[in-house]
C-alpha positions as a Python dict, from the first residue, in 0.01 Angstrom:
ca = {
    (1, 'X'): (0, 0, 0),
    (2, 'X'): (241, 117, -264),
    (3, 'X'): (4, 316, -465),
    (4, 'X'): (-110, 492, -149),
    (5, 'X'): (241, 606, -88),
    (6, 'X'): (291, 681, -409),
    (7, 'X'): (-96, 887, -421),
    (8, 'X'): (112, 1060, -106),
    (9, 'X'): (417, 1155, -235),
    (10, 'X'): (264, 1315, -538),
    (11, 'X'): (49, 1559, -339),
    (12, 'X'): (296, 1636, -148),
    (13, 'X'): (474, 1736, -460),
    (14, 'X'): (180, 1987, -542),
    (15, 'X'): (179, 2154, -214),
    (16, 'X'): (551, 2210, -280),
    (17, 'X'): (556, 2350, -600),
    (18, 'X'): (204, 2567, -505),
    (19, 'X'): (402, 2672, -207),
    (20, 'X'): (750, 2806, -438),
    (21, 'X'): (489, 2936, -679),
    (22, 'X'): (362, 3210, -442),
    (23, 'X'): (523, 3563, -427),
    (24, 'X'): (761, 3647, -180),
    (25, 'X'): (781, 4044, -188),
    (26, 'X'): (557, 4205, 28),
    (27, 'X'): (230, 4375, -107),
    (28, 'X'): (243, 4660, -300),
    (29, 'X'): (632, 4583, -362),
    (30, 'X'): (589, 4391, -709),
    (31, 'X'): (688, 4640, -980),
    (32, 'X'): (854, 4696, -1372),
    (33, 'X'): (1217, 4706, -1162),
    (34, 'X'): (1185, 4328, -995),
    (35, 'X'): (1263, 4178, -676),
    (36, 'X'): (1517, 4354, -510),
    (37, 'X'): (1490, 4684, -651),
    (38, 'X'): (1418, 5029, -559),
    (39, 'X'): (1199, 5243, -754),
    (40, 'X'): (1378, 5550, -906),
    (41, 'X'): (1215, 5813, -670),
    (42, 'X'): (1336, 5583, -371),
    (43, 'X'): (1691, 5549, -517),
    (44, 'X'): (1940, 5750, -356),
    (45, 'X'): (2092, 6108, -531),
    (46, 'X'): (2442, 6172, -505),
    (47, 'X'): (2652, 6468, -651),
    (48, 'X'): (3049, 6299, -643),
    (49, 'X'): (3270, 6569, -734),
    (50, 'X'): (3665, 6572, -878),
    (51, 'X'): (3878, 6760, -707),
    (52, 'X'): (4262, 6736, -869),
    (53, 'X'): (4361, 6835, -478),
    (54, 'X'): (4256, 6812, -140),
    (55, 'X'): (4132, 7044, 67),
    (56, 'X'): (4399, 7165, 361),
    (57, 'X'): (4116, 7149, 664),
    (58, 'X'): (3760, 7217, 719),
    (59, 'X'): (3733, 7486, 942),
    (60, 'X'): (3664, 7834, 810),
    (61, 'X'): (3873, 8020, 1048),
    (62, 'X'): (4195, 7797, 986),
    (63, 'X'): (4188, 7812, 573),
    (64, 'X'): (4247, 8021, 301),
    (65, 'X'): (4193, 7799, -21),
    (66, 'X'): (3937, 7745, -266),
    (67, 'X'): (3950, 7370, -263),
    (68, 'X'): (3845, 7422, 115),
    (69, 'X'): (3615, 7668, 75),
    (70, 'X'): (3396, 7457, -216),
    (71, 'X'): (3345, 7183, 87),
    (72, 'X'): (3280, 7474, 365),
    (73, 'X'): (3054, 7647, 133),
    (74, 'X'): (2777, 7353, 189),
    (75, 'X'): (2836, 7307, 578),
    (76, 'X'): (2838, 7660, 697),
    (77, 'X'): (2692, 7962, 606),
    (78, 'X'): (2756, 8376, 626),
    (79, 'X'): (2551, 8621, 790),
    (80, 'X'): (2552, 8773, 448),
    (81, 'X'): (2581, 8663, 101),
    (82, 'X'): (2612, 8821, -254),
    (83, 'X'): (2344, 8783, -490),
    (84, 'X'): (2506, 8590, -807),
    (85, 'X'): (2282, 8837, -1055),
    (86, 'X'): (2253, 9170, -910),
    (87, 'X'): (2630, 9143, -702),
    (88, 'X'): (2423, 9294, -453),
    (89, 'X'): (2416, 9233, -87),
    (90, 'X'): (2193, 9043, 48),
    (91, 'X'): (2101, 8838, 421),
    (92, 'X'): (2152, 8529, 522),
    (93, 'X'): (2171, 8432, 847),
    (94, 'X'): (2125, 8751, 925),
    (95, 'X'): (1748, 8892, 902),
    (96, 'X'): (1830, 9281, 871),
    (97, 'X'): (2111, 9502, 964),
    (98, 'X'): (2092, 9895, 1051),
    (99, 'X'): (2445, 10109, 1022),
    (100, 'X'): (2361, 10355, 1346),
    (101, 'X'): (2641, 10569, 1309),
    (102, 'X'): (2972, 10544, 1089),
    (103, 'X'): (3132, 10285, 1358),
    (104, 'X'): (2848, 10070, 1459),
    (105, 'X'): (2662, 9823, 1296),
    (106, 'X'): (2340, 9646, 1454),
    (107, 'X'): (2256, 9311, 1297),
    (108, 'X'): (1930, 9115, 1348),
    (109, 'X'): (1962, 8706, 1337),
    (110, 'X'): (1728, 8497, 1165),
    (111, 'X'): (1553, 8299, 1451),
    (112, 'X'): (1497, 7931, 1485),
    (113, 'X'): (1801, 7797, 1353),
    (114, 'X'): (2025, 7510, 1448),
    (115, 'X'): (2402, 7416, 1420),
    (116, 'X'): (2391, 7039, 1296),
    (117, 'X'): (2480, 6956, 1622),
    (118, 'X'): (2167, 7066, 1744),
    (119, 'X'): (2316, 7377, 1954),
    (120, 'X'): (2133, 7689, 1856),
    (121, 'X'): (2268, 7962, 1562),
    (122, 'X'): (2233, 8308, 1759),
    (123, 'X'): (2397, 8619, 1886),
    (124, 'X'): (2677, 8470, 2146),
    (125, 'X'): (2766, 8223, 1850),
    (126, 'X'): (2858, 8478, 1601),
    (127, 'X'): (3076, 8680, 1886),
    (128, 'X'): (3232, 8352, 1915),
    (129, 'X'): (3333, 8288, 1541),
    (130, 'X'): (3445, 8667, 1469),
    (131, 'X'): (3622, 8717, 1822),
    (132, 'X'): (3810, 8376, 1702),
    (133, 'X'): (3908, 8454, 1387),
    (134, 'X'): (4026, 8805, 1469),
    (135, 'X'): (4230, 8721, 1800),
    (136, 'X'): (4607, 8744, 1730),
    (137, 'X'): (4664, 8367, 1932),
    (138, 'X'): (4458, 8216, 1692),
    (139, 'X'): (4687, 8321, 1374),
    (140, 'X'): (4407, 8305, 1117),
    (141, 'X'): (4474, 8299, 806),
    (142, 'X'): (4201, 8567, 661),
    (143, 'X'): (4191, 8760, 1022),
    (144, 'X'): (4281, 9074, 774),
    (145, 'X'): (3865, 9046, 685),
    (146, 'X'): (3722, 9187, 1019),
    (147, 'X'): (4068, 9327, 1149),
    (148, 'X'): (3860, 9632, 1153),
    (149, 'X'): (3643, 9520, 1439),
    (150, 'X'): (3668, 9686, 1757),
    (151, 'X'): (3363, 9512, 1970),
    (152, 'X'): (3113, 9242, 1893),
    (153, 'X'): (2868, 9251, 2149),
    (154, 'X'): (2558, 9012, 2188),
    (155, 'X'): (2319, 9224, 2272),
    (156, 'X'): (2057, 8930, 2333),
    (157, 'X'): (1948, 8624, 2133),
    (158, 'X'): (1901, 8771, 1824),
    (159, 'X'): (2072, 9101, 1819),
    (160, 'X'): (2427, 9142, 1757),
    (161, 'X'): (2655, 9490, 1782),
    (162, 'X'): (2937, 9502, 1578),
    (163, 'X'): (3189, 9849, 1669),
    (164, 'X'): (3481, 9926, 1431),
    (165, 'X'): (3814, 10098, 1480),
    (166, 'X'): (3759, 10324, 1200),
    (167, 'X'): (3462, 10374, 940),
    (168, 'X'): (3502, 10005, 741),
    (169, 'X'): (3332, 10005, 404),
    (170, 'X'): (3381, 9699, 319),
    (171, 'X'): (3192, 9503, 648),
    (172, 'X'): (2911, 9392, 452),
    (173, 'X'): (3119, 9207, 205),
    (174, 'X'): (3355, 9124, 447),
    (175, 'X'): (3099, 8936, 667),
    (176, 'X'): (2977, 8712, 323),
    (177, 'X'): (3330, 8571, 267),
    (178, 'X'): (3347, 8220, 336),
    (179, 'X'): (3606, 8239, 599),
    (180, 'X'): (3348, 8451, 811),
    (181, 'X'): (3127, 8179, 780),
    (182, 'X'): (2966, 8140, 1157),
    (183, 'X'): (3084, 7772, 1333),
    (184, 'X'): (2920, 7590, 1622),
    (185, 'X'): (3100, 7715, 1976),
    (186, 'X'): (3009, 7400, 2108),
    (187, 'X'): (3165, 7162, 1860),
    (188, 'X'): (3495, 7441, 1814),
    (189, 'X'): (3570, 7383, 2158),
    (190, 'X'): (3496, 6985, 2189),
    (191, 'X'): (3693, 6922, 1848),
    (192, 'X'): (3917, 6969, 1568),
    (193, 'X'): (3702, 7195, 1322),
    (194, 'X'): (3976, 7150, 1078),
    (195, 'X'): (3827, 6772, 1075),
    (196, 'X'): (3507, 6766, 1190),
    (197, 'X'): (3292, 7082, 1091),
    (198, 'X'): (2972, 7203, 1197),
    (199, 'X'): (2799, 7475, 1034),
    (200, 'X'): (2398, 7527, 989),
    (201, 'X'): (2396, 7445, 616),
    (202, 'X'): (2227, 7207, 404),
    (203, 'X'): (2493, 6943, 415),
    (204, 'X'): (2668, 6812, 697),
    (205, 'X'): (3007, 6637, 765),
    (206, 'X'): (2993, 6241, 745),
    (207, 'X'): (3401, 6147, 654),
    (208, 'X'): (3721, 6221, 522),
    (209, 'X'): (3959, 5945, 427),
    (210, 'X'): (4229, 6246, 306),
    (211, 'X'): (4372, 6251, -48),
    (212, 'X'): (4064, 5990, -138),
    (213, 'X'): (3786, 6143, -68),
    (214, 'X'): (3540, 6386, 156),
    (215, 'X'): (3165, 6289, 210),
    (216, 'X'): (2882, 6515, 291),
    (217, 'X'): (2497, 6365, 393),
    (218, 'X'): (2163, 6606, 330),
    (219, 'X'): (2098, 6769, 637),
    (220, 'X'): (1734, 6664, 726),
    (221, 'X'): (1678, 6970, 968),
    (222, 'X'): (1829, 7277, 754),
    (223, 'X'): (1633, 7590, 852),
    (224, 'X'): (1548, 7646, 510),
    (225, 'X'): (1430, 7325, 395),
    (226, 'X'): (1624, 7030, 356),
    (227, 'X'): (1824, 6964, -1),
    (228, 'X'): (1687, 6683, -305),
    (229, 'X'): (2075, 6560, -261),
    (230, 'X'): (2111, 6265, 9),
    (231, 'X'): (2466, 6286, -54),
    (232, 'X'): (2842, 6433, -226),
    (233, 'X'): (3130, 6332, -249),
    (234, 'X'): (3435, 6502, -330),
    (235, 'X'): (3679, 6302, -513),
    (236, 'X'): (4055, 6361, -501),
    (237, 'X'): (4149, 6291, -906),
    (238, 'X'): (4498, 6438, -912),
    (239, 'X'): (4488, 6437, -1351),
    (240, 'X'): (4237, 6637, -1473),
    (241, 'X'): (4234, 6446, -1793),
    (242, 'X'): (4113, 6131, -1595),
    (243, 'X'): (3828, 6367, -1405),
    (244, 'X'): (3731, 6454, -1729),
    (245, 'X'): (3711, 6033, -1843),
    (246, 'X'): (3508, 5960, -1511),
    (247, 'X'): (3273, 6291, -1595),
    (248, 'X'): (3199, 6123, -1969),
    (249, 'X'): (3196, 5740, -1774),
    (250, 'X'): (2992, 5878, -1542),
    (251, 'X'): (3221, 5776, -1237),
    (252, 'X'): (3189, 6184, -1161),
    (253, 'X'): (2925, 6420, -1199),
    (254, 'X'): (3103, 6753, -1138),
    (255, 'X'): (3419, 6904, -1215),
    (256, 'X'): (3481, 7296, -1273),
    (257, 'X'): (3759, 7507, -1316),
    (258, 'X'): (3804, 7377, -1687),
    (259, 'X'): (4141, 7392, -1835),
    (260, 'X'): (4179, 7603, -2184),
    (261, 'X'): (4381, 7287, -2334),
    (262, 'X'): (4066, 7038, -2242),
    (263, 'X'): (3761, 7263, -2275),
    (264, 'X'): (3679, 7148, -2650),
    (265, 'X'): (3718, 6819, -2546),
    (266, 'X'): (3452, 6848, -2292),
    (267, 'X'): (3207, 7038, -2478),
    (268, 'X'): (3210, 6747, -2730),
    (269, 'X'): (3099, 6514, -2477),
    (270, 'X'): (2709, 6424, -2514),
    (271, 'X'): (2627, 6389, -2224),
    (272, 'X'): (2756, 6676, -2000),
    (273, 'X'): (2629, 7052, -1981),
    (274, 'X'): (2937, 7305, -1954),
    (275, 'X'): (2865, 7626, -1787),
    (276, 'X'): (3072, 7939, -1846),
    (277, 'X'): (3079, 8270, -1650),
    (278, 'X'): (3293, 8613, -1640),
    (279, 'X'): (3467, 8578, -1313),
    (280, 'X'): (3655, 8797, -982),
    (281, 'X'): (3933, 8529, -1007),
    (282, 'X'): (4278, 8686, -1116),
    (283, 'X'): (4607, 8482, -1186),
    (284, 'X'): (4960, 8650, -1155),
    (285, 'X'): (5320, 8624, -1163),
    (286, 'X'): (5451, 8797, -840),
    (287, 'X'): (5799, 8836, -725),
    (288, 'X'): (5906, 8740, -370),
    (289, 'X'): (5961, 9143, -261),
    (290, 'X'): (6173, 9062, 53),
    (291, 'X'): (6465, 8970, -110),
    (292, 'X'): (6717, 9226, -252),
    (293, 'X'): (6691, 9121, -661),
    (294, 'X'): (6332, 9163, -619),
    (295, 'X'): (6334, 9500, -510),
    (296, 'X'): (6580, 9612, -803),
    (297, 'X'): (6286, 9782, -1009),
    (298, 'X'): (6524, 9708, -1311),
    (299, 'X'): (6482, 9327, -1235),
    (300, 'X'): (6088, 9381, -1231),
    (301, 'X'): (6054, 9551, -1509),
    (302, 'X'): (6304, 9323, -1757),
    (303, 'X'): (6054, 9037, -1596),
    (304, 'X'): (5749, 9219, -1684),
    (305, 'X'): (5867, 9317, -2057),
    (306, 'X'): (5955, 8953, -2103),
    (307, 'X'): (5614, 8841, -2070),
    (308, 'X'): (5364, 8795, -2348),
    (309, 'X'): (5061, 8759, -2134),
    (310, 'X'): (4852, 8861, -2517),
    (311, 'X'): (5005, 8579, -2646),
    (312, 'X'): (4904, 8354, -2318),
    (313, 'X'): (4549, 8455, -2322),
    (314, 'X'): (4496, 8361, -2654),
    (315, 'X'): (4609, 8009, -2543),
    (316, 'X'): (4299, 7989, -2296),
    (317, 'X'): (4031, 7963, -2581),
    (318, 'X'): (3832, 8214, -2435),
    (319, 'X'): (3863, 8102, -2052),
    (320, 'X'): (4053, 8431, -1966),
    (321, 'X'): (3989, 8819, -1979),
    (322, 'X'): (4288, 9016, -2076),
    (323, 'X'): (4373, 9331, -1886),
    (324, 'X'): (4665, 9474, -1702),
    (325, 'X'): (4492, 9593, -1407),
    (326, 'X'): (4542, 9400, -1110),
    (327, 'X'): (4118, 9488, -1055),
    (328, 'X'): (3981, 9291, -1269),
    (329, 'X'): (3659, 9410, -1433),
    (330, 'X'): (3403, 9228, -1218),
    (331, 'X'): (3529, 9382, -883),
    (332, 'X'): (3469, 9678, -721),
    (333, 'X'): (3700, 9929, -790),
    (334, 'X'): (3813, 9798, -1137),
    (335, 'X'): (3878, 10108, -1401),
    (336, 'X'): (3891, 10040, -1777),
    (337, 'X'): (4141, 10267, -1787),
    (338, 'X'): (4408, 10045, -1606),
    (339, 'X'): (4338, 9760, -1843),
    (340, 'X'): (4653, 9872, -2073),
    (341, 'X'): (4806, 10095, -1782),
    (342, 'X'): (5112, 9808, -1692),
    (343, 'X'): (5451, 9776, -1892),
    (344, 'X'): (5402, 9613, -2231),
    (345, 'X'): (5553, 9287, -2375),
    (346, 'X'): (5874, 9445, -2502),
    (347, 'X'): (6171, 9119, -2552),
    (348, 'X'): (6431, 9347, -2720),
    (349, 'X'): (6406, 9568, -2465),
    (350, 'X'): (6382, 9269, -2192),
    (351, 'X'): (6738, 9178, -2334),
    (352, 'X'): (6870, 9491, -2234),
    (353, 'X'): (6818, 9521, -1930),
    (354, 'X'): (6928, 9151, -1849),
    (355, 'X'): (7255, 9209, -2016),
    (356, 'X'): (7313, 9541, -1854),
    (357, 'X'): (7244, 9392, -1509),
    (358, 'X'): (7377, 9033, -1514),
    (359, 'X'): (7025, 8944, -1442),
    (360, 'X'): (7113, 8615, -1613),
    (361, 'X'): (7358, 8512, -1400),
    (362, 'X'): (7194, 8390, -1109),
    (363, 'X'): (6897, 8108, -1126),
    (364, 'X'): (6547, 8184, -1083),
    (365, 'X'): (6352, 7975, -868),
    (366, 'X'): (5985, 7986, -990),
    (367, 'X'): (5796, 7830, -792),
    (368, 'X'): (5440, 7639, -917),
    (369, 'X'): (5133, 7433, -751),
    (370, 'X'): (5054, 7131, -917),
    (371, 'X'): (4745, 7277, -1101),
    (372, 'X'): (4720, 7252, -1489),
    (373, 'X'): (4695, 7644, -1550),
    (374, 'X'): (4912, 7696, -1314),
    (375, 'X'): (5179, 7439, -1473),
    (376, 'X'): (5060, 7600, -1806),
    (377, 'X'): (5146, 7945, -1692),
    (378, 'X'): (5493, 7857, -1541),
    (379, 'X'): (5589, 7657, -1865),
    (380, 'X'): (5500, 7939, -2079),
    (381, 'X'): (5706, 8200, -1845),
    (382, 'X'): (5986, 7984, -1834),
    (383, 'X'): (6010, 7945, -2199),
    (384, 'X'): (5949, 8354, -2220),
    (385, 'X'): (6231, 8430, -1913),
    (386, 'X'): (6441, 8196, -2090),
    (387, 'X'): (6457, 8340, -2445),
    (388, 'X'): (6513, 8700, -2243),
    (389, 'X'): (6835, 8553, -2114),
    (390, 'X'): (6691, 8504, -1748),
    (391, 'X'): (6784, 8133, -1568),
    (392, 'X'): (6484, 8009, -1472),
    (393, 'X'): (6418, 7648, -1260),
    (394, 'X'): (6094, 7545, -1210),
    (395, 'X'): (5953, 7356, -918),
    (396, 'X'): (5595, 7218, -836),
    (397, 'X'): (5439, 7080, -517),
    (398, 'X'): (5096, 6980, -401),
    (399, 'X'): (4826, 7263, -330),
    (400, 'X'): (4842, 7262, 65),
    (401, 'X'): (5273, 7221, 55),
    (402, 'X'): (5268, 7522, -194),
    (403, 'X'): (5049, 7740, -64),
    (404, 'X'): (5298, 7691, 298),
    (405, 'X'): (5603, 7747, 92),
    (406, 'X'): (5483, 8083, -63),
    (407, 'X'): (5378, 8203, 260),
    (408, 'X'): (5719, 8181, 403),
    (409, 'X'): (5862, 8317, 113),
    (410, 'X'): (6079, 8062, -54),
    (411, 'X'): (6090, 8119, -394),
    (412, 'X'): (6194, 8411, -620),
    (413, 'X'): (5918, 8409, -844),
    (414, 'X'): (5547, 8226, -796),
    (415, 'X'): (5190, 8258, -913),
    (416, 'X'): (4945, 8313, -719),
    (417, 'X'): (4585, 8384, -750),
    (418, 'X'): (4301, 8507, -609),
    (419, 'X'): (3900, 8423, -612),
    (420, 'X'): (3787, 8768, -456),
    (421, 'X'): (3512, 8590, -275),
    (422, 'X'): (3387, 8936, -160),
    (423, 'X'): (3411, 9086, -533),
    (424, 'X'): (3560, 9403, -384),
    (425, 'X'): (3883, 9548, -466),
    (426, 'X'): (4014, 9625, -81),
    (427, 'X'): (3967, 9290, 4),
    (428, 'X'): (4198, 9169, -317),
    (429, 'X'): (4479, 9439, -253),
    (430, 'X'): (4433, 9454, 155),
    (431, 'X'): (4530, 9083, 222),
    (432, 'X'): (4733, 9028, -92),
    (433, 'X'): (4986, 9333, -35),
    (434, 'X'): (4912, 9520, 237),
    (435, 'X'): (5228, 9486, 456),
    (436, 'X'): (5026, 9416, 786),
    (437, 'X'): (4957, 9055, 588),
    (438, 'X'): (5350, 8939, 527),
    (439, 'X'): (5394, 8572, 680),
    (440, 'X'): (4984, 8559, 607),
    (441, 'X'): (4778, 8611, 333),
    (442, 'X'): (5044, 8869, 150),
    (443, 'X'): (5271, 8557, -32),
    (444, 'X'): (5424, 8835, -255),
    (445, 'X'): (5625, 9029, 95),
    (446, 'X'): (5524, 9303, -63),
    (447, 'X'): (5589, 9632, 161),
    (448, 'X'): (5492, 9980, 40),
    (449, 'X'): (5429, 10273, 282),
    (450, 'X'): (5224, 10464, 15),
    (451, 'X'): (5047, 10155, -117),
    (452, 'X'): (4925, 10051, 219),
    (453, 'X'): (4823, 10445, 311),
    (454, 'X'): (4617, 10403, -36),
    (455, 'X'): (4454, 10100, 91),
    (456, 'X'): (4387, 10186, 415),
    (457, 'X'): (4162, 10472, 277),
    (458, 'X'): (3963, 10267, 36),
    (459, 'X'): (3857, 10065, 367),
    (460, 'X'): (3820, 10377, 593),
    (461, 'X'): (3556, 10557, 406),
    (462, 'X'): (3215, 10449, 347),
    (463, 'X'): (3137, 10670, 42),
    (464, 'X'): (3143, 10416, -243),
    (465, 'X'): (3313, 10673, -551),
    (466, 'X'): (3583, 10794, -259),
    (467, 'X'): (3685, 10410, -204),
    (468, 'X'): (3695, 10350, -605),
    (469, 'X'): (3948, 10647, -668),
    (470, 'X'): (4142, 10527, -390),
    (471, 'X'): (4164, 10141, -522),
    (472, 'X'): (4179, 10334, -888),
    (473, 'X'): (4516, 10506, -711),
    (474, 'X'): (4629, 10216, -570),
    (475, 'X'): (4622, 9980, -869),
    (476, 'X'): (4824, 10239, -1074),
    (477, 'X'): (5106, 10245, -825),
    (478, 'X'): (5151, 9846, -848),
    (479, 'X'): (5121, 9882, -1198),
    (480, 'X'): (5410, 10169, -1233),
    (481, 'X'): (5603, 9922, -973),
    (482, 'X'): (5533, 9598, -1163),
    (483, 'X'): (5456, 9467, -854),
    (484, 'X'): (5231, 9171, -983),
    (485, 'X'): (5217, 9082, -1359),
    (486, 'X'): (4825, 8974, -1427),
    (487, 'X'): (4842, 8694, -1658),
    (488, 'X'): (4466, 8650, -1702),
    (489, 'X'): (4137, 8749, -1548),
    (490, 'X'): (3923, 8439, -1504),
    (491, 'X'): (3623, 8316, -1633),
    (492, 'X'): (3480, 8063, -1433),
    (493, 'X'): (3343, 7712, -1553),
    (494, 'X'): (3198, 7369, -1444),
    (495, 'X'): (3139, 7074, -1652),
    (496, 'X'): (2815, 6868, -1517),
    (497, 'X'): (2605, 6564, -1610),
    (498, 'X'): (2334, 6625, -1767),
    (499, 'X'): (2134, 6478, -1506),
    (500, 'X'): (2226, 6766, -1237),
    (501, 'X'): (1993, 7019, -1226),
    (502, 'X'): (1980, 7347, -1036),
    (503, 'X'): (2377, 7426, -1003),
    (504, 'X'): (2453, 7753, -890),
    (505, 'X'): (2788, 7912, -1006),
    (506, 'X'): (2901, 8217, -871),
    (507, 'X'): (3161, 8485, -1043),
    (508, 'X'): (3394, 8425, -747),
    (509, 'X'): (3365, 8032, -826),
    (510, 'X'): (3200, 7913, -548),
    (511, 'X'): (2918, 7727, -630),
    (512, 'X'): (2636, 7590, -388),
    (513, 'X'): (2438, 7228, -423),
    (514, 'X'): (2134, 7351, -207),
    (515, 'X'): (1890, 7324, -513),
    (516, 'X'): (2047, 7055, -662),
    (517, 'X'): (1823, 6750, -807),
    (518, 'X'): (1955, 6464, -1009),
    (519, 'X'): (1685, 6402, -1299),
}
């Protein structure tokens, strides 16, 4: 009896061991990788982003910010665009346009296309998103882009009538800014846009934990085929030093907007790509205009002279294009002619006019976001005021606070710049110093009869060398006036792993993840 139960147990041993011995992945699942894991085409690709700010809000009507507009630029779309190569023109959304007579523009909409929230892209949409962003209640920030706009006028499903005020140049470019991106009237009115976007773009909207991090997902039904990327992430990474540690860690993928002091140290990294291009961007030192001191041109011009912007640029190891002209030489209008047209670097004669004036006597408040070239630039200024004899106090503040405090003017000196989204010079000097901008877009309270009369014609005519001597005109006078004092045109820049493939960078510095792959 006891070697039968012994005979027993040991086949029941067997069956055990046969039983652990057999494979428990399902067929077909064995592989190099091992139990658990997903082959590489399976495995999930993710773009994560650092972003030393956040962005202020997610809706393109409410913002005016590039940190914004880099998030926005993957959600919604334009019913034009500009060609990165040829700067030309081009549709979008939009499947043709015909310019009937000097006020009217007919546009034909792409058909077919969705909102991600499954609500259809067509004519009464777009009425929607430009009657929004031009009404007066709604206190948009960019309204100056179609302030032109008399009518819009859905003329049925696919056709839509724009009427200006006046002959508008500039529509075309107008319409491919980001901030005339077209939004979903069905989520605007059933949400906060400025939290919860809906655009028809690749990507769509997932979360926002703020000053951590925004997420995107792929959108699986985009009209024009849905991206390689499943998902990005932009990460807030207030030092750029440390974005640039998590870019070589690989913790990030993507940063851009280089600064000058770091770009050698990540160019020596092995395993990231850096991408450099000429760029619309311009950075200046502006003076607040509305305040009596400001409007001394004496004061301006001892400012100005103080200033060794040749001496700056050099600083930027090749990241900025010098030239005085407040056009910079990839926008429409620029002239070469302007590039040495403002008042030179001149200390001694700086001096002068402090001492004459007592220009010394009362502090300067110059006022800085929180951005390295920015901090850069007001360091450098301060240091230049200073040895002129000027009293200058310098105060930072996050992106969102400061662009808020310039708007309602309190400072006495800031800089401020500019992407020029539409790369065309009335849409730079329209919503930057046209007075009909002050408590908007026009931080500098700059007010100029003449100016705006200059400006008003660049946008009024649609004979391309008439606008260009206009902006030409108009550039000189704030040149004379040292009404802005360009410290650097930019050349844009992005730093990526080498595994991201596909990037597109624009001059303006948007850039678009639509063809993205991770290899």
């Amino acid at each position: 009896m006891k070697k039968q139960w012994l005979l027993l147990l040991t086949l029941i041993g067997i069956l055990i061991l046969s039983a652990c011995s057999e494979s428990t992945i399902p067929e077909g699942a064995e592989g190099a990788e091992g139990e658990g894991t997903t082959s590489p085409e399976a495995a999930e690709q993710e773009v994560i982003y650092a972003s030393t700010t956040d962005a202020v809000g997610l809706s393109p009507t409410m913002t005016n910010d590039s940190v914004s507009s880099s998030v926005m630029s993957q959600i919604y779309e334009n019913l034009f665009e500009r060609n990165p190569e040829t700067m030309e023109i081009e549709p979008q959304l939009a499947e043709s346009y015909e310019n009937t007579d000097e006020l009217t523009w007919v546009i034909k909409l792409k058909e077919g296309i969705e909102f991600q929230d499954g609500t259809p892209f067509n004519a009464e949409a777009v009425k929607y998103t430009f009657e929004k962003l031009i009404d007066p209640a709604t206190a948009a920030p960019r309204a100056s882009l179609l302030e032109p706009i008399d009518t819009v006028t859905a003329v049925d499903e696919t056709t839509v009538e724009i009427k200006t005020k006046y002959p508008y140049g500039p529509l075309l470019a107008a319409l491919s800014h980001s901030n005339a991106a077209i939004i979903s009237p069905t989520a605007d009115e059933a949400q906060d846009s400025m939290q919860e976007p809906v655009g028809t773009g690749p990507f769509k909207f997932t979360s926002w934990n703020q000053g951590d991090q925004i997420v995107l997902g792929k959108n699986e039904d985009y009209w024009d085929g849905a991206p390689e990327l499943d998902k990005v992430t932009y990460k807030v990474v207030p030092e750029v030093s440390t974005a640039i540690s998590m870019l070589q860690t690989g913790e990030v993928n993507f940063i851009d907007a280089l600064p000058s002091e770091q770009l050698s140290r990540v160019e020596s990294l092995e395993n990231v790509e850096v991408t450099k291009k000429e760029g619309t961007p311009v950075y200046y030192l502006t003076f607040n205009h509305s305040t009596e001191r400001n409007q001394n041109p004496d004061f301006r011009k001892a400012v100005a002279s103080a200033v060794d912007r040749d001496a700056f640029v050099e600083n930027l190891n090749g990241l900025g294009v010098r030239s005085d002209s407040v056009l910079g030489p990839q926008v429409f209008g620029y002239d070469e002619s302007a590039d040495d047209a403002g008042t030179a670097y001149d200390p001694e004669a700086a001096k002068q006019l402090v001492e004459e004036n007592g220009f010394g006597d009362e502090p300067i408040k110059l006022l800085a976001a929180n951005r390295d070239n920015f901090i850069l630039m007001a360091e450098i200024v301060q240091s230049q005021l200073t040895e002129a004899g000027f009293n200058v106090e310098i105060e930072t503040m996050e992106w969102a606070t400061f662009l808020d405090t310039a708007r309602a003017g309190e400072y006495d000196l800031t800089f401020l710049s500019w992407s020029n989204v539409t790369s065309d010079g009335s849409e730079m000097l329209y919503p930057n110093f046209h007075s009909d901008n002050i408590g908007a877009s026009n931080r500098a309270q700059y007010s100029n009869p003449k100016f705006d009369e200059l400006v008003e014609a660049s946008r009024t005519t649609v004979d391309q060398e008439e606008r260009k001597n206009y902006l030409a005109q108009a550039n000189q006078l704030m040149l004379d006036e040292d009404v802005a004092i360009v410290m650097y045109h930019g050349v844009v820049t992005a730093a990526t792993d080498q595994s991201i493939q596909g990037l597109q960078l624009d001059p303006n510095g948007q850039w678009f993840l639509q063809n993205v792959t991770r290899e």
